[in-house]
C-alpha positions as CSV (number, residue, x, y, z in Angstrom):
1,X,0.0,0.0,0.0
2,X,1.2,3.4,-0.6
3,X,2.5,5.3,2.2
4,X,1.4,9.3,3.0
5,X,3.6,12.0,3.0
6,X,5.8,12.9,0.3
7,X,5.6,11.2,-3.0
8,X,8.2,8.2,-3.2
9,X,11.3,9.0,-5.5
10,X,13.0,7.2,-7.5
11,X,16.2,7.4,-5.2
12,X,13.3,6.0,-2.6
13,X,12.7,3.0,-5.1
14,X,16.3,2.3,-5.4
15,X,17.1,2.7,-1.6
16,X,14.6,-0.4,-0.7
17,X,15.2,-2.2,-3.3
18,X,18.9,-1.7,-3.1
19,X,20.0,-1.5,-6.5
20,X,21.2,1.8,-8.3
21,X,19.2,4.2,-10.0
22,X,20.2,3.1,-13.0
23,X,18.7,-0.6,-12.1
24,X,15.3,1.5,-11.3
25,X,15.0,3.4,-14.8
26,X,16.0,0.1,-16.4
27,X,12.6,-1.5,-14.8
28,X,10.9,1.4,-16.1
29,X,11.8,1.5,-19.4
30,X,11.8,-2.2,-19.7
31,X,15.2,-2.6,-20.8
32,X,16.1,-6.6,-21.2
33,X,19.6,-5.8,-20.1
34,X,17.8,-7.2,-16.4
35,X,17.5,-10.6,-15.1
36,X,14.5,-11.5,-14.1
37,X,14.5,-11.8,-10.3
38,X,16.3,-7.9,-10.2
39,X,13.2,-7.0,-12.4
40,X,10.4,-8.4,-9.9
41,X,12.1,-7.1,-7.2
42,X,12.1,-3.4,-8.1
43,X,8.6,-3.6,-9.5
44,X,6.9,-5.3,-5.8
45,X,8.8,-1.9,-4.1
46,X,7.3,0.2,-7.1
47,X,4.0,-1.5,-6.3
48,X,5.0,-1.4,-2.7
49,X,6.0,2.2,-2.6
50,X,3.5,3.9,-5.0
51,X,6.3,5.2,-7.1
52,X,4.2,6.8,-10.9
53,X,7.7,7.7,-12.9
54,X,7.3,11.5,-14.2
55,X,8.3,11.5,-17.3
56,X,8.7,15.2,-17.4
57,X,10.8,15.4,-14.9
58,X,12.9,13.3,-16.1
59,X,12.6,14.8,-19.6
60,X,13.3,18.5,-17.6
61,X,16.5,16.9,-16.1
62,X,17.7,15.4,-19.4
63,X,17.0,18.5,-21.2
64,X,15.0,16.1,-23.6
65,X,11.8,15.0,-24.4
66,X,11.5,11.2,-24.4
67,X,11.0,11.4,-28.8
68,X,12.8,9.7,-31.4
69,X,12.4,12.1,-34.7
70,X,12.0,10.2,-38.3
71,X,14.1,12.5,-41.1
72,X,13.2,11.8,-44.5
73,X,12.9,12.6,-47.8
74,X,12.0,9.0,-49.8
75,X,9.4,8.7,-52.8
76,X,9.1,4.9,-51.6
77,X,6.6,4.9,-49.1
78,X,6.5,1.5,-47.9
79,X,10.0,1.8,-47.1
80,X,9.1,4.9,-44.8
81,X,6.3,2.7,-43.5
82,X,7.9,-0.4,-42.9
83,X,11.1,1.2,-40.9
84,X,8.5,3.5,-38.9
85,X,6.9,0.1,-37.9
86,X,10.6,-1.6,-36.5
87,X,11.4,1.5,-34.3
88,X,7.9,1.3,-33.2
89,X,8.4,-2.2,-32.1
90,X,11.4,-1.5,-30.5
91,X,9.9,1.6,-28.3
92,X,6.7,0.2,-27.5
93,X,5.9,0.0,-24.2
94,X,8.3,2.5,-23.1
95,X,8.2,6.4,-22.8
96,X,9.3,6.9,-26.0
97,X,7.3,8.4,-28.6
98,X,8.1,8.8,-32.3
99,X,7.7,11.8,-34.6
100,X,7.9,11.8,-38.3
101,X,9.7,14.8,-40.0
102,X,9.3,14.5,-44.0
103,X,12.1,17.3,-45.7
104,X,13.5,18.9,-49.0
105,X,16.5,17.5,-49.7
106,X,16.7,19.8,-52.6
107,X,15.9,23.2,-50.6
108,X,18.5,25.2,-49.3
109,X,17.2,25.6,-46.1
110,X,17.4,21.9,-45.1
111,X,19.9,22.2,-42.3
112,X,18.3,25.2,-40.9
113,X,14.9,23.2,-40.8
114,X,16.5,20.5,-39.3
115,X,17.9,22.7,-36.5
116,X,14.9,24.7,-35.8
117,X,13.1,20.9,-35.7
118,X,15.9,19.8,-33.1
119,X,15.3,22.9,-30.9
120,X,12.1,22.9,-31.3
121,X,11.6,19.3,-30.1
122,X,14.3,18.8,-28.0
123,X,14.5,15.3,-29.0
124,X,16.1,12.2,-27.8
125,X,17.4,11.2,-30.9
126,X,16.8,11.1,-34.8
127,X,16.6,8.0,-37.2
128,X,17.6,9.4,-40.6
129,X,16.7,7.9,-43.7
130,X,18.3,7.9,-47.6
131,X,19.1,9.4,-48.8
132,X,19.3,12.9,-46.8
133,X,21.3,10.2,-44.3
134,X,24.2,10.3,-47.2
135,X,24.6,14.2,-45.9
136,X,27.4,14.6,-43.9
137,X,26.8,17.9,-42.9
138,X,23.7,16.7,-41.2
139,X,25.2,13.8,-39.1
140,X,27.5,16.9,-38.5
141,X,25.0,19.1,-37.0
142,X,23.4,16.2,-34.8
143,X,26.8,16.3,-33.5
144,X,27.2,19.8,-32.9
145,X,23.7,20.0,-31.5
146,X,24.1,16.8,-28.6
147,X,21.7,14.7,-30.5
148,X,21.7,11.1,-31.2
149,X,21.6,9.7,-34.2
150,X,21.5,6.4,-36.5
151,X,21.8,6.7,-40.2
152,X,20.0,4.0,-43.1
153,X,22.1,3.4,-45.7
154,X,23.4,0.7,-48.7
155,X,26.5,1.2,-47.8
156,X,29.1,2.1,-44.7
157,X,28.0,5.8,-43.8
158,X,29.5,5.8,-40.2
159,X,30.5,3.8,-37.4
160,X,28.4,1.2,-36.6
161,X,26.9,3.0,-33.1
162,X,25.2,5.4,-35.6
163,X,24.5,3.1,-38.3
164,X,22.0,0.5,-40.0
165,X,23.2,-0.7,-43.6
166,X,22.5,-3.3,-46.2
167,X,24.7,-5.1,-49.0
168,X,23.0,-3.6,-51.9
169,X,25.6,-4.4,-54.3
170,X,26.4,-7.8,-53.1
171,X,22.9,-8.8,-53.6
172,X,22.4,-7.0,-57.1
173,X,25.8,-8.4,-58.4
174,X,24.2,-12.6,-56.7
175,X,20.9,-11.2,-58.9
176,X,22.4,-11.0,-62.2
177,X,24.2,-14.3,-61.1
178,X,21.3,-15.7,-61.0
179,X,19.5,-14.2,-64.5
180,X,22.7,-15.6,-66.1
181,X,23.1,-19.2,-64.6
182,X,19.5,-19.3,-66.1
183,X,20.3,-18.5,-69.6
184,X,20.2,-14.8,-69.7
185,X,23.0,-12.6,-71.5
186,X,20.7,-9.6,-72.6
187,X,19.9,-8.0,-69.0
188,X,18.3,-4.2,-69.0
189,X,19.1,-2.2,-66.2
190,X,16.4,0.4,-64.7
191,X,18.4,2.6,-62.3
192,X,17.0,4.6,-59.1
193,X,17.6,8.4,-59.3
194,X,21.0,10.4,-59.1
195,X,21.5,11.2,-55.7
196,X,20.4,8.4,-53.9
197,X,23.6,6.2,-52.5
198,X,20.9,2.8,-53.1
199,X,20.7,3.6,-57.1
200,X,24.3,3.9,-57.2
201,X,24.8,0.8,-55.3
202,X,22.8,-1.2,-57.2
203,X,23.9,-0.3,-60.8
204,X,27.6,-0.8,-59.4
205,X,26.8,-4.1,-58.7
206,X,24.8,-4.8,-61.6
207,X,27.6,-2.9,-63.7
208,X,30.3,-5.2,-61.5
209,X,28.6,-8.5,-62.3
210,X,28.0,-8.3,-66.0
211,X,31.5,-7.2,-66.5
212,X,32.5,-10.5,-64.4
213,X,30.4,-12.6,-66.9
214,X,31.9,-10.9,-69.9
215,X,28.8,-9.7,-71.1
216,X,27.9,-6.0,-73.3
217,X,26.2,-4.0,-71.4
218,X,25.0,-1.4,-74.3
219,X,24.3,2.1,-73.3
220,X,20.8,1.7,-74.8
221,X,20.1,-1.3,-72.5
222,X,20.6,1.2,-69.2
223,X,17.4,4.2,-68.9
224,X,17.2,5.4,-65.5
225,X,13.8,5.7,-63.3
226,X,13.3,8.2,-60.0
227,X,11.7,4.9,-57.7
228,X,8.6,5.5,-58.7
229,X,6.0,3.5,-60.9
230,X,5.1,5.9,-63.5
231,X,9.1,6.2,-63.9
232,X,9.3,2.4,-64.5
233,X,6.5,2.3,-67.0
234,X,8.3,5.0,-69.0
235,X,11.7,3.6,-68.2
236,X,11.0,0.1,-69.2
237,X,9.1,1.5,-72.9
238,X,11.9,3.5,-73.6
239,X,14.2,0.7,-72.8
240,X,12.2,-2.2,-74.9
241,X,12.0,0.4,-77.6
242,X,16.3,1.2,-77.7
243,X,16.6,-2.4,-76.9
244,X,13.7,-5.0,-78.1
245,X,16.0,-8.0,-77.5
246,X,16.4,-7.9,-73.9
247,X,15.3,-11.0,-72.2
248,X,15.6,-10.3,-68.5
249,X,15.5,-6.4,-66.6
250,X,16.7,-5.6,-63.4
251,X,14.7,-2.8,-62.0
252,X,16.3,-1.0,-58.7
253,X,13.2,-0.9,-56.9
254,X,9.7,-2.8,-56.7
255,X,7.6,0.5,-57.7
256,X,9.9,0.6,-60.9
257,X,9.6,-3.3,-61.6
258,X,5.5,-3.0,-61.3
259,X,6.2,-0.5,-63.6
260,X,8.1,-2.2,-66.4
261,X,5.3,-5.1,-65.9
262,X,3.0,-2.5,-67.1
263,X,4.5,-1.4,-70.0
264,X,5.2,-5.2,-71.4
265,X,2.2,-6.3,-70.9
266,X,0.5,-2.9,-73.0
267,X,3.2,-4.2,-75.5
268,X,1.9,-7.8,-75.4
269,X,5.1,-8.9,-74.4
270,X,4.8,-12.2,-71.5
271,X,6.2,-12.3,-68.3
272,X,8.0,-14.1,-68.3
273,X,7.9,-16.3,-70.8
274,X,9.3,-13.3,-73.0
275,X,10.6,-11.1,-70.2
276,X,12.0,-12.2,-66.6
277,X,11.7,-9.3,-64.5
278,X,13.5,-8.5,-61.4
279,X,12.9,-6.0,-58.1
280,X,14.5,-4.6,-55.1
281,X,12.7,-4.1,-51.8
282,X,10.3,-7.1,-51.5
283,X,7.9,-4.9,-51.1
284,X,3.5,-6.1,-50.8
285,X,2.9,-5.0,-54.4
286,X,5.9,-8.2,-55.5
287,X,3.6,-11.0,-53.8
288,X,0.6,-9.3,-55.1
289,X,1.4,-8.6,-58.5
290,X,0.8,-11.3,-61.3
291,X,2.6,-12.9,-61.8
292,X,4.5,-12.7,-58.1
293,X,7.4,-10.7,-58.9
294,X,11.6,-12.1,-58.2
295,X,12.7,-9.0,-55.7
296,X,15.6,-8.2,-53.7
297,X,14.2,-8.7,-49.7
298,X,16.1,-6.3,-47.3
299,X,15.4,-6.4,-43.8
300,X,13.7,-2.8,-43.7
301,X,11.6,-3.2,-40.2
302,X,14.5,-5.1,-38.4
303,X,16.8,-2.3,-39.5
304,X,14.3,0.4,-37.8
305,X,14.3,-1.6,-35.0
306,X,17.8,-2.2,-34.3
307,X,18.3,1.8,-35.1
308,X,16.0,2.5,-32.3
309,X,17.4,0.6,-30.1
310,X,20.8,2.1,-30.5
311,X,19.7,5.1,-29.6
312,X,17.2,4.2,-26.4
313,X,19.2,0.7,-25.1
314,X,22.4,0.9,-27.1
315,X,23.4,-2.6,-24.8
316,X,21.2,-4.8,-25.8
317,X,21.8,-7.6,-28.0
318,X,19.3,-6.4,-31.0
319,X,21.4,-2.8,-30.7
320,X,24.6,-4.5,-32.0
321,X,24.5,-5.0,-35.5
322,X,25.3,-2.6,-38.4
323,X,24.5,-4.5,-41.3
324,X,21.9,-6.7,-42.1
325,X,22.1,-8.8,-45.4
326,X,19.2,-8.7,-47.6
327,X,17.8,-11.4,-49.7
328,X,17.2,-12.8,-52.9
329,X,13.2,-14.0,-53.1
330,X,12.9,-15.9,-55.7
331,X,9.1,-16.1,-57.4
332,X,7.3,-16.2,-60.5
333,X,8.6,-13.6,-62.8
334,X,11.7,-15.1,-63.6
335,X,12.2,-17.9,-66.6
336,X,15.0,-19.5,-68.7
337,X,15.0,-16.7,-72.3
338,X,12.9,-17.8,-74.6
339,X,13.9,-15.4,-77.3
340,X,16.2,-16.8,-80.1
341,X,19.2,-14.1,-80.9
């Protein structure tokens, strides 16, 4: 039963208990750093005591608010959506909150936002996603301004506290690996936008592979696409019109590779018993599409996850990694050519 007089502290709740402070805001925040009996423990005195944790006075004495901020600037939505929903597992049932900050990568006045939205907030700590996490000058003013931070990227951006990477180009270079232990020598590349470290990775790898293979890889077989669908129908017309004999196409994203579905089947061309497509992202429109598409599977929701927890319990187990290898899922829209050249 709670006791009159003064409301218990947390220094109380430590004191009878006898374990640190520390130990106490552990059990609050539900940190699995504890063992088990050390977590019972403090909650019976908790229980015991009547301790209710303020959360703004603990915010007041950390000189922030218990809020992880989402930066981003990404035409692919599900990839927003999908790392929004790991950090969310990783902070529920805790204090933490989370706050989603779209930006304009191409404005001037970026940083400045940025700052005004760090003051403004006085946040715990901000997950930063591609590609405005490829700015330097942003992980830079985190820095300068005492805020954590954990960039996304397809490549090494920073030291593995403040990072969450794939193998893009790995797993692009294994994907044309695959088109050609099939049969495939013809392979069309649709490439994400300038700007965005992904695109680059990918066509590096797809670039990197063919070359292994000794294959041509014509100028008129490469168009590039801005991630989004309407960008893959065009891409993949203008492609099959420079380059009708393709037999396979590699597009850098799922939104593209829906796309370039699109566009052959107006064109009457099969999938893919005249055209093997390919995607990146394993996104819901590749199992849903017809038929189910061949995509590139990263680990997007495991990667928001494990970025939240570097910045709220940077000791636990799930905090530790830095990269997490993506995938290749292997479905319907892949065949041996057909096409006689």
């Amino acid at each position: 039963m709670a006791k009159s007089g003064p409301a218990p502290t947390i220094n109380d709740v430590a004191r009878v208990a006898g374990v640190s402070k520390k130990t106490v805001s552990r059990v609050i925040n539900r940190s699995p750093l504890l063992k088990q009996a050390t977590r019972e423990k403090v909650e019976k005195v908790i229980a015991e005591l009547g301790y209710t944790p303020n959360p703004q006075a603990r915010a007041l004495a950390l000189r922030r608010n218990f809020l992880l901020g989402l930066l981003h600037d990404n035409p692919n939505a599900q990839t927003v959506l999908n790392f929004q929903e790991g950090v969310l597992d990783a902070i529920r049932d805790t204090e933490f909150a989370l706050v989603v900050r779209p930006v304009d990568r191409h404005s001037p006045a970026m940083l400045d936002d940025i700052r005004n939205f760090l003051e403004q907030q006085r946040l715990y700590g901000v997950l930063i996603l591609p590609p405005i996490s490829e700015n330097d000058e942003l992980a830079a003013l985190c820095r300068e301004m005492g805020c954590g931070y954990v960039r996304m990227g397809s490549a090494a951006l920073d030291e593995a506290e403040q990072l969450v990477q794939s193998n893009d180009r790995e797993m692009v270079e294994g994907v044309v690996d695959y088109l050609v232990e099939i049969g495939h020598t013809r392979i069309g590349l649709i490439e994400g936008p300038q700007g965005f470290r992904s695109a680059f990775e990918r066509r590096e790898g797809f670039l990197t592979a063919m070359t292994r293979h000794g294959l041509e890889m014509p100028d008129d077989a490469l168009v590039q696409g801005n991630y989004r669908f309407s960008s893959g129908v065009e891409a993949a017309n203008r492609l099959l019109d420079q380059n009708p004999h393709v037999t396979a196409i590699f597009a850098s994203n799922d939104e593209m590779a829906a796309g370039a579905y699109h566009a052959a089947r107006e064109r009457g061309v099969d999938i893919p018993r005249d055209l093997s497509i390919v995607g990146f992202d394993d996104s819901p429109i590749a199992a849903h599409i017809w038929p189910p598409m061949t995509t590139v599977g990263w680990p997007i929701r495991e990667m928001g996850k494990a970025a939240a927890l570097k910045l709220v319990a940077p000791d636990t187990a799930e905090a530790k990694p830095s990269c997490f290898p993506a995938r290749l899922v292997t479905r319907n829209s892949v065949a041996p050519p057909s096409k006689k050249i």
